[in-house]
Structure formats: structure tokens, C-alpha cells
C-alpha positions in Angstrom: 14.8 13.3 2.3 13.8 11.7 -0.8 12.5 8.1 1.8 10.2 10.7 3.8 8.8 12.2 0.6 8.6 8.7 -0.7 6.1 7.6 1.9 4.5 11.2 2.1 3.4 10.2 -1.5 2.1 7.2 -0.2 0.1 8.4 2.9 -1.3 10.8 0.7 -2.6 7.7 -1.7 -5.1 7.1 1.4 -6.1 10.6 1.9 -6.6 11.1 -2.2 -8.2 8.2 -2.4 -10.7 9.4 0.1 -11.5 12.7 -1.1 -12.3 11.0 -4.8 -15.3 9.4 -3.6 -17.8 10.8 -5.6 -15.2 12.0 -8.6 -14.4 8.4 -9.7 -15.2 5.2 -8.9 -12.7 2.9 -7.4 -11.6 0.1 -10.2 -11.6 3.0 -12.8 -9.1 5.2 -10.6 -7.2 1.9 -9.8 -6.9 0.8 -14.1 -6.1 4.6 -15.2 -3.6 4.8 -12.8 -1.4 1.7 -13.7 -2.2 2.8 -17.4 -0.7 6.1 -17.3 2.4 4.8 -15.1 2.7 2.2 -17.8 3.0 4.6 -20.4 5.1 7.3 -18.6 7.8 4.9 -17.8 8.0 3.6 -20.8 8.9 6.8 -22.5 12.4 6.1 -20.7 12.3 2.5 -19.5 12.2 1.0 -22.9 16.3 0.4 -23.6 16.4 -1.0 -20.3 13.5 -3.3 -20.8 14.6 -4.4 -24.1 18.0 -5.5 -22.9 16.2 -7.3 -19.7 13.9 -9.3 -22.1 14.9 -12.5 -22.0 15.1 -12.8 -18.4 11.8 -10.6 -18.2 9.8 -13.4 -20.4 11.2 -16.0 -18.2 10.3 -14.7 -15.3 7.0 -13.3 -16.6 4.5 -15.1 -14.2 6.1 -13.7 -11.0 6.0 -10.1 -12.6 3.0 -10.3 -13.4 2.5 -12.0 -9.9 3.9 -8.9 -8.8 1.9 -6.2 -10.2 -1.5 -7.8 -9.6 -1.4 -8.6 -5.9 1.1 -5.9 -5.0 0.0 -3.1 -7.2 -3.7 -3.4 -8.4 -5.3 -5.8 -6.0 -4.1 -3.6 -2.5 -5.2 -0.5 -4.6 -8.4 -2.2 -5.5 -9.0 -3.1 -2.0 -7.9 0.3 -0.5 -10.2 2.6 -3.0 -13.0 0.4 -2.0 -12.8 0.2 2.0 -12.0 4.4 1.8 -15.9 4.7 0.4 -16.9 2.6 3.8 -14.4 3.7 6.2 -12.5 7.3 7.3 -8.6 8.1 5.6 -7.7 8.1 9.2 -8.9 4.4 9.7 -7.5 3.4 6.5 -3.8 4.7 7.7 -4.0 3.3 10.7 -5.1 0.0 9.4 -1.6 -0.2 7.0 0.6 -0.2 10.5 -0.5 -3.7 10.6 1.7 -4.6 7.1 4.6 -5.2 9.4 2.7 -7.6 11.7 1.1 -9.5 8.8 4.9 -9.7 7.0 6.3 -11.6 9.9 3.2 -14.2 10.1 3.6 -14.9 6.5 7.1 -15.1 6.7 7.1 -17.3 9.7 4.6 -19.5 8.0 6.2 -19.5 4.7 9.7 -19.5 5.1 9.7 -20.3 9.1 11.6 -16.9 9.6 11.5 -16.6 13.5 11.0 -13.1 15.4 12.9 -12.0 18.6 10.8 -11.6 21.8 10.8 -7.5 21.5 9.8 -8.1 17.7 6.4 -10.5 19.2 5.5 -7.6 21.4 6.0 -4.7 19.2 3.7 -6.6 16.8 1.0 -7.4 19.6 1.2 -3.8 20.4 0.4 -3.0 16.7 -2.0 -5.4 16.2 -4.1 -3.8 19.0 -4.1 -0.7 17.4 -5.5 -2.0 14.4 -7.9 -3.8 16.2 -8.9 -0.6 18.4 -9.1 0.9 15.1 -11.3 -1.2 13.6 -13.7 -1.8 16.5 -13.8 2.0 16.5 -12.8 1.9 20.3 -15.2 -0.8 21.6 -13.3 -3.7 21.5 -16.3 -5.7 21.9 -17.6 -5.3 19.0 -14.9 -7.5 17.5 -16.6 -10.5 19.6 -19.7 -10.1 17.9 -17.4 -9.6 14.5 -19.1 -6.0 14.4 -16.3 -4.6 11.9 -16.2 -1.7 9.6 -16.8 -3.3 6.2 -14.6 -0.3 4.7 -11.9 -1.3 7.4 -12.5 -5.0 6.6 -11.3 -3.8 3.2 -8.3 -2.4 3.9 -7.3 -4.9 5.3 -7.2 -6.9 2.7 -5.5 -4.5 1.0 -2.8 -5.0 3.8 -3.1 -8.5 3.3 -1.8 -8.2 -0.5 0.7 -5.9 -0.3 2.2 -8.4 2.7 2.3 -11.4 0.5 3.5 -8.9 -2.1 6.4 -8.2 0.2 7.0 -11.6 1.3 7.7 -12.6 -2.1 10.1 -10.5 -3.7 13.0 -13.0 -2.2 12.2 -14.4 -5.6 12.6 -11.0 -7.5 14.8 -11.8 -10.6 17.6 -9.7 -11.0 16.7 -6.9 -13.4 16.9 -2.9 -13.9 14.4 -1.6 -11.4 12.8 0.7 -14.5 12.6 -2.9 -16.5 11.0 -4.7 -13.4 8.7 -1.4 -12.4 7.5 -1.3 -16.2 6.9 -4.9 -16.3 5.0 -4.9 -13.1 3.0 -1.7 -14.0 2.2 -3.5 -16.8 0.8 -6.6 -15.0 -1.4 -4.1 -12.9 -3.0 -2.6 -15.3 -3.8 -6.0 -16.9 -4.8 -7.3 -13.9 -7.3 -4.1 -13.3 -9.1 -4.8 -16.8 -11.6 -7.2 -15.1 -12.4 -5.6 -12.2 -13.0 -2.2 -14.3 -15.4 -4.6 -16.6 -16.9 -5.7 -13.1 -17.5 -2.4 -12.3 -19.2 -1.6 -15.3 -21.3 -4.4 -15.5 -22.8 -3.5 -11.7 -23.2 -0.1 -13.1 -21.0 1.5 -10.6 -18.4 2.9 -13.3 -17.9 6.5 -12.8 -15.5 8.2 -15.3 -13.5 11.5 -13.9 -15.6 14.6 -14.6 -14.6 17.1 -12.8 -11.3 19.0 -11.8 -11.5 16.5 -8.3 -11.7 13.4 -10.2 -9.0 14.4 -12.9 -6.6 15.7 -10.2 -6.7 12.5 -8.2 -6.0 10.3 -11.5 -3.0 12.6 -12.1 -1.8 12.8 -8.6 -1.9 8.8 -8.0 -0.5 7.9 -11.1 2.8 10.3 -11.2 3.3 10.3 -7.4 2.4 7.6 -5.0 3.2 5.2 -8.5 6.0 6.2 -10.5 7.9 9.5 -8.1 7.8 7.5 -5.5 9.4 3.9 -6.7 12.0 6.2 -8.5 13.1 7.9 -5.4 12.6 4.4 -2.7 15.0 2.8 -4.9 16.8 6.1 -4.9 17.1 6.4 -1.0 17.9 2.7 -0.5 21.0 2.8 -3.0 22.3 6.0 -0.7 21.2 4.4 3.2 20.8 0.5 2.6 17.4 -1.6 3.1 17.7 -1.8 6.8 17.3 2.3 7.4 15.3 2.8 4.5 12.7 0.3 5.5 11.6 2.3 9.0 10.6 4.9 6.7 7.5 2.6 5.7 6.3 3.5 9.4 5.8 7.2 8.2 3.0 5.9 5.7 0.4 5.7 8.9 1.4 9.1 10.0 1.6 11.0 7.3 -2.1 9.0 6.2 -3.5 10.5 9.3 -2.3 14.0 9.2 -3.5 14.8 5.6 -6.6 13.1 6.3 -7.0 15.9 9.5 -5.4 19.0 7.1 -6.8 18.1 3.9 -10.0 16.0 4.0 -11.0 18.2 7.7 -11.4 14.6 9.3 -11.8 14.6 13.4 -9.8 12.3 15.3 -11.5 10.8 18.2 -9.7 9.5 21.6 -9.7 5.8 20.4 -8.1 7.0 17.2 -4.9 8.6 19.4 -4.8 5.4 21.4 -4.6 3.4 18.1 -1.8 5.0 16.8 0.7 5.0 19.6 -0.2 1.4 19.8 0.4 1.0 16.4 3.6 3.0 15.9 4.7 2.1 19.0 4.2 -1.4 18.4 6.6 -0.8 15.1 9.1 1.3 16.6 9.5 -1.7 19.4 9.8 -4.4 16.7 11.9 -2.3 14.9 14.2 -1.8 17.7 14.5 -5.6 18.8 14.8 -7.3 15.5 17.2 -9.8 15.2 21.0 -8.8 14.0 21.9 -9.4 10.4 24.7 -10.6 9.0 
């Protein structure tokens, strides 16, 4: 219960992040958010973080590391493609984390894939490029892409290298590490938000919309939902708790339909049974651990 609400929380950071276009602008929903996180878990991280200091300040680089690529940059990313692109696309387009993991793993740490893993991911990567291409694949041969979609995707590609890298995580109290990284985000957001403000596309919340969104992103897809992750994996392991992250394309794509009154098309349906499909079959075939 508390994984599925977890990445509930985090499909709804697409669909959110959609419907504030308009309310506030990306890099200033992106800094408040980290902000406020920053300051709500401190109110009860602060023993732990004090004790973890030493080994924090040593390790301070990756944190930060951590919070910029990981946290600000993929937010940064995603706010900006959802002004280009529908929430449904940008749901769909986060089935390919999975995909991109195992390249960058392969390449970085020559982590090899079993043969059902290879075609689950194909299977997924088709989606996103059906998804992208809105349906006509040849688009993607004149390199006729969504620029929102192009976007996310780079989001995708930060939060992969993100993922890749926590094999280094020092070993600290998860509310020590999550205020230290929340706390590299936000830094990390300061010059983008100054960007923003210089191109004089800065727009403060100023209206119910606008503050609802800042409130809903910081406390829920941020702080409720590391709190309760970490939660579910203490009571299930990492190995169940990480098919839960298939959910996030799911539940993207139904909010989007419920709450933002978005119309899936036909090439939308055949992107996301390639796409879940593709991560259910990886899922399924991946090697054995020890």
C-alpha cells in the first residue's frame, strides 16, 4: 500500500505539473519546491543530520551530486517539456528510465542483461518512440520530435544516471541523506530560477492553481513519498519494491485523462502496452540475484 501510493504521488508530479502551466513557471515551481522540503524535513531530520556530519561533509560532492541531477535537474527538465508536450506523453516517456538504467549501467559498470531483459527493453523503447513520434514513426527519420517530449527525456536521462549512481551512496540516515540532498536541489535550482528571471519568463504563484501545485509537489511527490519508498522497502526488500516504479507511467496517464480531461489517441494505447509490457518482460527475465 504505502509503494502504490508512493508512485501515485509521483504520477501525479506529471499530471500537476501540467495543469500549472499558466500558474507558475517551471524553474520557480522546481526552486520552491526543494525549499520548502528542505525546510519541512529539517524540522525533524536535524538530530539525525547532526550525528551524520562528519560523514555527510565528506561525502558532500556526491550529495550534492545527488540532489542536482536526480532531484532539480529531472524536475527542471520535466516542468519544461509538460509546457510543450501532453501529461500523457510525459508518463509514457518515464517507462523508458528502466531502458536507459541498463545502458548506463552496461556502459559504466559493464552490468550485462539477460536475453528476456534485451527484449523487454526494445519493447519499451518502442513505446517511447511511438510516443514521441506521436504514432508516425517516420517522423523520427526526419528527427521530427516533440520538443516538450525531447524534454522529458532528458529528464529521464537524469534521473537514470541519478539511479545508476547511488552504488556509491554513503551510508547514512535516509532523513540525513534526503535533507542533504534536498538541500543540494534547491541550490542547484538557484541559477536556473535567476535564468528564468533574466529571460523574463519568471512567474510567481498567484492564484489558488499555482499555490496548490507548490504545496502539493513539495509535501507529496518530495517528502510523503521518499518517507513511505523507504518505508515499503524496509517491509518487502528492493527487488518487489522496485516494480512498483512501473506504476509511475500508469498512474501518469490516468490522472492526466481524470484530472487534466486529456484524450488518449490509438497510438497512445499502443505505446503503453509496449512500454509496460516491455517492463513487465524485463522485469520477469532479469537475471537471479544472489
Amino acid at each position: 500500500m504505502l509503494l502504490t501510493i508512493t508512485t501515485l504521488f509521483w504520477g501525479g508530479n506529471v499530471t500537476v505539473g501540467k495543469l500549472a502551466v499558466g500558474h507558475v513557471s517551471p524553474m520557480v515551481m522546481n526552486s520552491m519546491r526543494w525549499g520548502i522540503a528542505f525546510v519541512v524535513i529539517s524540522a525533524f531530520a536535524m538530530p539525525q543530520f547532526r550525528r551524520d556530519w562528519p560523514v555527510i561533509r565528506k561525502n558532500w560532492p556526491l550529495l550534492f551530486a545527488y540532489g542536482a541531477v536526480g532531484f532539480a535537474a529531472f524536475n527542471a527538465f520535466l516542468y519544461s517539456g509538460l509546457r510543450f508536450t501532453s501529461a500523457i506523453n510525459g508518463a509514457i516517456d518515464q517507462a523508458a528510465i528502466p531502458f536507459l538504467i541498463f545502458v548506463l549501467n552496461f556502459l559504466f559498470f559493464r552490468v550485462r542483461a539477460s536475453a528476456a531483459q534485451l527484449v523487454g527493453f526494445a519493447l519499451t523503447l518502442a513505446g517511447v518512440a511511438v510516443t514521441v513520434s506521436h504514432g508516425e514513426l517516420s517522423r523520427l527519420l526526419g528527427l521530427e520530435i516533440n520538443f516538450g517530449d525531447f524534454l522529458v527525456l532528458m529528464a529521464v536521462l537524469c534521473y537514470s544516471l541519478y539511479t545508476v549512481n547511488l552504488r556509491y551512496k554513503p551510508q547514512l540516515d535516509w532523513r540525513a541523506m534526503a535533507m542533504a540532498c534536498f538541500f543540494g536541489a534547491f541550490l542547484a535550482s538557484l541559477p536556473m530560477l535567476a535564468g528564468e528571471f533574466a529571460l523574463g519568463e519568471a512567474m510567481l504563484p498567484h492564484d489558488l492553481i499555482g499555490f496548490g501545485v507548490i504545496v502539493f509537489i513539495s509535501l507529496f511527490p518530495s517528502l510523503a513519498s521518499q518517507i513511505m519508498f523507504i518505508r515499503g522497502v524496509e517491509l518487502i526488500g528492493p527487488n518487489r519494491a522496485g516494480l512498483f516504479i512501473n506504476l509511475i507511467p500508469v498512474f501518469g496517464t490516468v490522472l492526466a485523462v481524470v484530472i487534466l480531461g486529456e484524450s488518449p489517441e490509438g497510438f497512445h494505447a499502443v505505446a503503453f502496452a509496449l512500454a509496460i509490457g516491455g517492463i513487465a518482460l524485463a522485469e520477469w527475465g532479469k537475471p537471479k540475484e544472489a
